[in-house]
N, C-alpha and C positions, 0 to 999 in steps of 0.2 A: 320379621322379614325386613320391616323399613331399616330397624337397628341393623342388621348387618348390612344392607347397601350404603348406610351412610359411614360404618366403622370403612368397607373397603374403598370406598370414593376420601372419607381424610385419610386414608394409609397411602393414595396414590399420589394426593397433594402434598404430604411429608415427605416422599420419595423424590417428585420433582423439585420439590426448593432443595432439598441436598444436591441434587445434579447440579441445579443451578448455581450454587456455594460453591461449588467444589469448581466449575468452569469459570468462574468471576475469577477464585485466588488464583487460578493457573494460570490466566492469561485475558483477565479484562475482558472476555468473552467474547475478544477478535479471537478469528482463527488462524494458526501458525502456518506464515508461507511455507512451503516445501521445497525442501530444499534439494539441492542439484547432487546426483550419485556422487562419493569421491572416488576417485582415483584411485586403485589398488595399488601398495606400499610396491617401490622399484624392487624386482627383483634382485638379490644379492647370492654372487657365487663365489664358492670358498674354494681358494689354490690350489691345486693339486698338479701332481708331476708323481710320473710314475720311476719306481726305486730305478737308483741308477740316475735318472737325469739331473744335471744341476740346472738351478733356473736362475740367471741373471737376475740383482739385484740392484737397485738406484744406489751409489752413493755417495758423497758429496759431492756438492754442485763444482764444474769445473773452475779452473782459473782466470783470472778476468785478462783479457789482452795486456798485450805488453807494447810499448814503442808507439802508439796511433802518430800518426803522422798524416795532412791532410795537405795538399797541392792543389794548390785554385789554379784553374786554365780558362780558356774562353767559356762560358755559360758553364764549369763543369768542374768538379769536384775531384781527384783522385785520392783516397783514403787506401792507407794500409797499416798493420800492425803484426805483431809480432808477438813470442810469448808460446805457452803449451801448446800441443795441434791438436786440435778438437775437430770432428763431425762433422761440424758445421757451427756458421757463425751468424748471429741475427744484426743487419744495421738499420740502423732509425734517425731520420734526419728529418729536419726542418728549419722555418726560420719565423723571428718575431715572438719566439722559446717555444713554439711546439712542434713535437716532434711527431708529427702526422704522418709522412710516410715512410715507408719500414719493406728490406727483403732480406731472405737468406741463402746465404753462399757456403761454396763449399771452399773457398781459397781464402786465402790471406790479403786482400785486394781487391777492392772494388770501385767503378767510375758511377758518379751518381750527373746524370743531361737533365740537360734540359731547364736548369738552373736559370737565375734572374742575374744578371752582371752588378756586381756593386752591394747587392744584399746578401748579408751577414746570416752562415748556415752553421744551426748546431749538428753534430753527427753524433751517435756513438753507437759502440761496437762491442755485442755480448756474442760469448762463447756458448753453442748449445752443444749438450751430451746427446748420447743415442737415446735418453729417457723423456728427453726433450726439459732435461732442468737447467737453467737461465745462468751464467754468472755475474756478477756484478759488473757494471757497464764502466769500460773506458770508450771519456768525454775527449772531443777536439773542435774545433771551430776554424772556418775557410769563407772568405769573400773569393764569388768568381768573380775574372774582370777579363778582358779581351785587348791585349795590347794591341798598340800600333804595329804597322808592319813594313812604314815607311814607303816611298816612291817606287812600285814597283810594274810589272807591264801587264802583269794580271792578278786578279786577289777575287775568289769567290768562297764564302764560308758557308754557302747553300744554305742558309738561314730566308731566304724567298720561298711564302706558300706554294709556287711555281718550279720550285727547284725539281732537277737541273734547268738554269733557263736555258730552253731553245737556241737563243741569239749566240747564246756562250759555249752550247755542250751539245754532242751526237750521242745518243745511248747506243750500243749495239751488244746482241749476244747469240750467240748464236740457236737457232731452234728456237728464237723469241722467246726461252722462256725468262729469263732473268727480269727484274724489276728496277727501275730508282727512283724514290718516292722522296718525298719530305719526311723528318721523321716528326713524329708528333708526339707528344706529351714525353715519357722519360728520354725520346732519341729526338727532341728538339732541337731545331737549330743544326742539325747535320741534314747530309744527304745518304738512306739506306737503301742497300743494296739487296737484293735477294734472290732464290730461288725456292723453288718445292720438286725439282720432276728431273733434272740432269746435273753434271757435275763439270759446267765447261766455263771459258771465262768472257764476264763481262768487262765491256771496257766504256769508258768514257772518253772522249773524243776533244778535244778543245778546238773550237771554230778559230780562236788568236795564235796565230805560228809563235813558235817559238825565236827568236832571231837574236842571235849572238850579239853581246859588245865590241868593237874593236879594243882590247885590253886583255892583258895575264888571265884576269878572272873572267871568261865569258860568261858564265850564266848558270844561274840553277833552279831546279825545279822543287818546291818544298810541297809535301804531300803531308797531311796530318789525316789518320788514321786508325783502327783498331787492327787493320788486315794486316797480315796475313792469317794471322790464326793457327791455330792446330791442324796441320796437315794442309796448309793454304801456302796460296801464293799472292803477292803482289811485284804485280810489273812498272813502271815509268819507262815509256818507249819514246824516244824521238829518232824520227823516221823522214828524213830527206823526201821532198813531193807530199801528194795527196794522198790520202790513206784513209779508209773506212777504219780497218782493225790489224790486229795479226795474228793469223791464226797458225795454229802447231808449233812447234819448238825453232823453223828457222826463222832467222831475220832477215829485213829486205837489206840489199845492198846499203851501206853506210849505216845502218840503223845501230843504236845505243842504246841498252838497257841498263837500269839496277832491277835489280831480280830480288826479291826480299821472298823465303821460303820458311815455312813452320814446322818443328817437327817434336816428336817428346824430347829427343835428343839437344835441342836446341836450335838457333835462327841462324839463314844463313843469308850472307849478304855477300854480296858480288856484283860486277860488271862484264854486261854481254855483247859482243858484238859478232857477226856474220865470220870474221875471221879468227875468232876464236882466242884472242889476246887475253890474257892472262890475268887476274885476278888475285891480289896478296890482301888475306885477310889480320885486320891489326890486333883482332884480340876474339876471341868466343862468347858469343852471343847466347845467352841464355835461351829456353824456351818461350815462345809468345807468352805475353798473361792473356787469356780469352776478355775482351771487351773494354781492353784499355787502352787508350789511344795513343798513341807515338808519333813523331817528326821523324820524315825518311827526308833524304834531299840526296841529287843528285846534281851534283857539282861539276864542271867543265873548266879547264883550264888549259891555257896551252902547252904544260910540261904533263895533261894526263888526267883522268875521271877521279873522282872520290864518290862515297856513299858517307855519307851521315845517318848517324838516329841518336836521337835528339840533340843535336849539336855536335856529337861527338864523331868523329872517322873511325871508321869502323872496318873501309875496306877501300884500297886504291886500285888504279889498273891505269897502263900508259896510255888508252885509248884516247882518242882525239878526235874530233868532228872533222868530217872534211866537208862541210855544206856551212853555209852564213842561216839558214832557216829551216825548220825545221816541224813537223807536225806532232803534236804530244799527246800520247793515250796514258789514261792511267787504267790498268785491269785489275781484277779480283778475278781467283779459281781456286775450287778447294771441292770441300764434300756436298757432297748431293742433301740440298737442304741449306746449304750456308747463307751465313748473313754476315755483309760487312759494310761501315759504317764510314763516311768520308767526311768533314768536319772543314777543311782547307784544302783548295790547291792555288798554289802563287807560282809565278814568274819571276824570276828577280834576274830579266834580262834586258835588250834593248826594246825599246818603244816597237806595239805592232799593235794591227788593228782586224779585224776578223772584217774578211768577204762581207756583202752586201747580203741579204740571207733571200734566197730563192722564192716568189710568190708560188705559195700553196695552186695544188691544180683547181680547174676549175671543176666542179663538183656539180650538175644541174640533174632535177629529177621531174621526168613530165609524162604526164598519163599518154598512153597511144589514144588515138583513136580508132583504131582500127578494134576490132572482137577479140575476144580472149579466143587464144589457141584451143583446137578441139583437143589437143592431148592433155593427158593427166585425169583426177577426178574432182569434179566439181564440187564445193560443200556450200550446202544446202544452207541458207537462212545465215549467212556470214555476210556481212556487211562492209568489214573493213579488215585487216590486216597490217604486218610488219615487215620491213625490208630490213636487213642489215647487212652494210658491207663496208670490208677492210681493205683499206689504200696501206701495200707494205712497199717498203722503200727497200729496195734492192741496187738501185743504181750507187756504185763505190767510187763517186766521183767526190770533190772537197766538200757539196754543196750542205 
C-alpha cells in the first residue's frame, strides 16, 4: 500500500515538472498579454450591371491646361487658361513654394483675394475628369501690387475692418435685408455685398458730391467690381440734390446712369437718363465671368457720356449734365441670394468735401420708479432680463 502511494505521488511530480518545461520554453513563464479582437477584413464587392447596361469606365487622365496666363491687380490674382474642356478644374496656390491653398471650378477663370501686395504667388491649374482623375499641372507665378491712382477727389478700396466707413458711405436696401461687410480671409480687402430672403437692389450712397471740373473732360466715376453677374445688374447714378436711393426703373430729373446688365447672352452697357437719350453700343460684350472683377467708369464730358470696362469704350451716348454737383450711388440687383463684391470706388473729379456727419440720437435708459403694470403675467423667481431695440433710419434727407 505505502508502494503504490509513493509510485502515484512520483508520477504526479514527473507530471508537474513537464508542465513546468514546457511553460518556461513557451514563454519564460510570464503570461501572454491579450491581445485586442482585429478588425474583420473590409468588405469587397464585385461589379455587376445588369445585361444591356454599359457601365462607364475611367480612361486616361485628361489633358493638362493650355495658355495659364496670371494678372496681378490690387491684393489679387486673375488666372486663366485654356486648352481641352474638362468637368472641372482644381487650382492651388501659394507663396514662399507651398502650395497650401487649393479650390475647384467649373470655368476656365478664376480670382484668387485676399492676397498680400508685393509677395510672389505660385498657382497652378489641373484638369479633373468626372472619375475625379488629376491631369498634370500647368504652373504660372503673379506678384499682386496696388498701383497709384494719382490726385483724385475720392479713392476708398474698403480695405478698413470698418468698411463701409460711415463718414464716407450710406448703406441702403430696401426691406433691410441686404448686407455690406468687410470681406475677410479669400474676399479680403473689398467690401461684400449680400442677401439671403429678396431679390431687390442695394446701393451705396457716397456722403462727397460729386462736382464737375470746369474743362472738356468733367469727371468720372471708376467702379472696380465683380457685379453685375449672371442675371445682375449694376447701376452708377449721379443724381442732382440730395438723394437716399432710386428706386424702380425711373430716374429723378437730370439723373445719369451707366447701367451695366448680365445675361447668358452676353453684358450690356449703356447710358440712362429720365429722357430717354440714346445709347450706341461700340462693340458686344461678352457674358459676365461670375467673381471676376472688372473697371466700369462713367465718363462725362461736354460733347457727351462714355462707359468704359477696363479702360476700353464700350458704349457712348450724347447725354450731358446739366447740374455743377452731383450725388453718387453705386447699386447691385440680381437673384435672390446674390453676392457682389466692391473692391474701388474713385472720383476723378473736382475737389469736394462731404457734410459734417449728423450727432447720433441721444439714446438714455432709466428704470421708472413707479410699479410694474398690472397687465401681462408675471414670472416668478426672474430677477433680471433683456431689452432690445432698433433706431431705423428713414428720414431721406443728405444726412
Amino acid at each position: 500500500m505505502d508502494r503504490r502511494r509513493i509510485a502515484l505521488v512520483a508520477a504526479g511530480a514527473v507530471l508537474l515538472g513537464g508542465v513546468v518545461a514546457v511553460l518556461r520554453g513557451a514563454g519564460g513563464g510570464d503570461p501572454e498579454p491579450r491581445t485586442a479582437t482585429s478588425a474583420p477584413p473590409p468588405t469587397s464587392l464585385a461589379p455587376f450591371a445588369a445585361d444591356g447596361v454599359l457601365v462607364p469606365r475611367a480612361g486616361e487622365p485628361p489633358h493638362r491646361p493650355e495658355g495659364l496666363r496670371v494678372t496681378a491687380g490690387p491684393r489679387r490674382l486673375q488666372v486663366r487658361w485654356s486648352g481641352e474642356e474638362a468637368p472641372g478644374y482644381e487650382v492651388r496656390w501659394g507663396r514662399d513654394g507651398r502650395l497650401d491653398r487649393s479650390r475647384l471650378v467649373a470655368r476656365t477663370a478664376t480670382q484668387l483675394d485676399g492676397l498680400d501686395d508685393g509677395a510672389a504667388y505660385r498657382v497652378e491649374v489641373r484638369a479633373v475628369d468626372a472619375f475625379g482623375q488629376r491631369s498634370e499641372p500647368a504652373g504660372g507665378e503673379g506678384v499682386p501690387r496696388t498701383p497709384g491712382v494719382g490726385d483724385l477727389a475720392l479713392v476708398d478700396r474698403f480695405d478698413q475692418p470698418d468698411a463701409p466707413d460711415p463718414a464716407r458711405w450710406r448703406f441702403t436696401a430696401e426691406d433691410d435685408c441686404a448686407r455690406a461687410t468687410p470681406g475677410r480671409g479669400d474676399d479680403g480687402a473689398r467690401l461684400v455685398i449680400g442677401d439671403n430672403c429678396v431679390a431687390t437692389a442695394a446701393s451705396l450712397r457716397s456722403r462727397t458730391p460729386f462736382a464737375l471740373r470746369d474743362a472738356d473732360d468733367l469727371g468720372r466715376v471708376v467702379v472696380d467690381t465683380d457685379a453685375p453677374g449672371a442675371d445682375g445688374e449694376l447701376a452708377v447714378d449721379l443724381v442732382p440734390g440730395p438723394i437716399t436711393a432710386v428706386g424702380g426703373d425711373g430716374l429723378p430729373p437730370g439723373a445719369i446712369r451707366l447701367r451695366g446688365a448680365g445675361g447668358s447672352g452676353g453684358t450690356t452697357a449703356e447710358v440712362l437718363t429720365p429722357e430717354g437719350t440714346p445709347t450706341t453700343a461700340t462693340r458686344p460684350l461678352p457674358a459676365p465671368e461670375p467673381g471676376l472683377t472688372h473697371r466700369w467708369e462713367l465718363a462725362l464730358r461736354r460733347d457727351g457720356a462714355r462707359v468704359l470696362l477696363d479702360g476700353e469704350v464700350v458704349a457712348t451716348s450724347p447725354a450731358t449734365p446739366g447740374w455743377r454737383e452731383a450725388t453718387a450711388l453705386v447699386s447691385v440687383s440680381g437673384r435672390t441670394g446674390r453676392r457682389a463684391a466692391i473692391s474701388l470706388v474713385a472720383f476723378d473729379a473736382a475737389p469736394a468735401t462731404a457734410p459734417a456727419a449728423a450727432p447720433p440720437p441721444d439714446v438714455r435708459v432709466a428704470v421708472a420708479p413707479d410699479a410694474a403694470p398690472v397687465t401681462g403675467t408675471p414670472l416668478r423667481g426672474v430677477v433680471g432680463g433683456q431689452v432690445r431695440m432698433v433706431l431705423r433710419h428713414t428720414d431721406r434727407s443728405p444726412v
